[in-house]
C-alpha positions in Angstrom: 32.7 -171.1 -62.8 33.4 -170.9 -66.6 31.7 -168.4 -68.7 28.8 -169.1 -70.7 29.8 -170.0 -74.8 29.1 -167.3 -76.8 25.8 -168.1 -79.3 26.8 -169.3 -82.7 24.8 -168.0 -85.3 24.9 -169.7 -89.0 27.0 -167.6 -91.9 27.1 -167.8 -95.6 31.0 -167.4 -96.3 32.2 -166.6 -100.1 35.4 -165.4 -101.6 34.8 -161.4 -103.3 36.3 -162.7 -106.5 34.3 -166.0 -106.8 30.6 -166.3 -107.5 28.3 -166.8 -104.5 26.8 -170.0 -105.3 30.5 -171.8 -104.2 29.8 -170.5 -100.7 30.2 -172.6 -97.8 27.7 -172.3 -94.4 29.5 -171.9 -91.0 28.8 -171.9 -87.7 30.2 -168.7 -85.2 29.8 -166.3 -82.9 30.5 -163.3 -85.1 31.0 -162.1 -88.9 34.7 -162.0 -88.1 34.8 -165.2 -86.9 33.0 -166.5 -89.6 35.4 -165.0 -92.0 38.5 -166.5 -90.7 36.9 -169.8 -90.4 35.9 -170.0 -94.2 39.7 -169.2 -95.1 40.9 -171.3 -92.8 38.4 -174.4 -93.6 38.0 -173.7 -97.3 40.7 -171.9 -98.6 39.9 -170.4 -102.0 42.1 -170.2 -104.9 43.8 -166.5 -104.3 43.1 -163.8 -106.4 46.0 -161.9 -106.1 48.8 -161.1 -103.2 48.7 -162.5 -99.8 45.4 -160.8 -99.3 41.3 -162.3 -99.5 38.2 -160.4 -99.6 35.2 -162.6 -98.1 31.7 -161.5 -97.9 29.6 -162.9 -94.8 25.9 -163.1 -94.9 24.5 -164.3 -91.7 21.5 -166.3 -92.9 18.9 -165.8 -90.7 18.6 -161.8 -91.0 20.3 -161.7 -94.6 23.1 -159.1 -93.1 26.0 -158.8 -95.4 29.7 -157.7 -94.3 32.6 -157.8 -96.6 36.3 -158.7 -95.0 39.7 -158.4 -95.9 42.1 -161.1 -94.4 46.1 -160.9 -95.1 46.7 -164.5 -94.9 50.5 -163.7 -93.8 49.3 -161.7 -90.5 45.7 -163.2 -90.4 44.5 -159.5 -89.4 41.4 -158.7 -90.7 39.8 -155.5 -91.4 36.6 -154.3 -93.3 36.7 -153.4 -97.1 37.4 -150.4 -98.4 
């Protein structure tokens, strides 16, 4: 038997350093996910370093998180 798909919910992705209105909508099962999806989808001109801060607003509740992904490692970890 395979296991049920996890529910994908619908995310507002934006770089930190760009203005919110050149956010992009995906589809996933979490905030993380959602994060690494927009980076790996719509890569953003980089602010600095090997390093991107995304913000993730899931859109039906309005739910903000902010993410920091090294783009070398692809670990990501809240912001500071």
């Amino acid at each position: 038997m395979s296991e049920p798909a996890a529910e994908t919910r619908q995310f507002s992705v934006h770089a930190r350093h760009v203005d919110s209105h050149h956010a992009r909508r995906v589809e996933e099962a979490s905030f993380e996910a959602a994060a690494v999806a927009y980076v790996e989808d719509f890569p953003p001109p980089l602010a600095d370093g090997h390093e991107i801060s995304v913000i993730v607003r899931e859109v039906s509740t309005g739910r903000e998180h902010c993410f920091r992904i090294d783009l070398d490692s692809g670990e990501t970890a809240p912001c500071g």
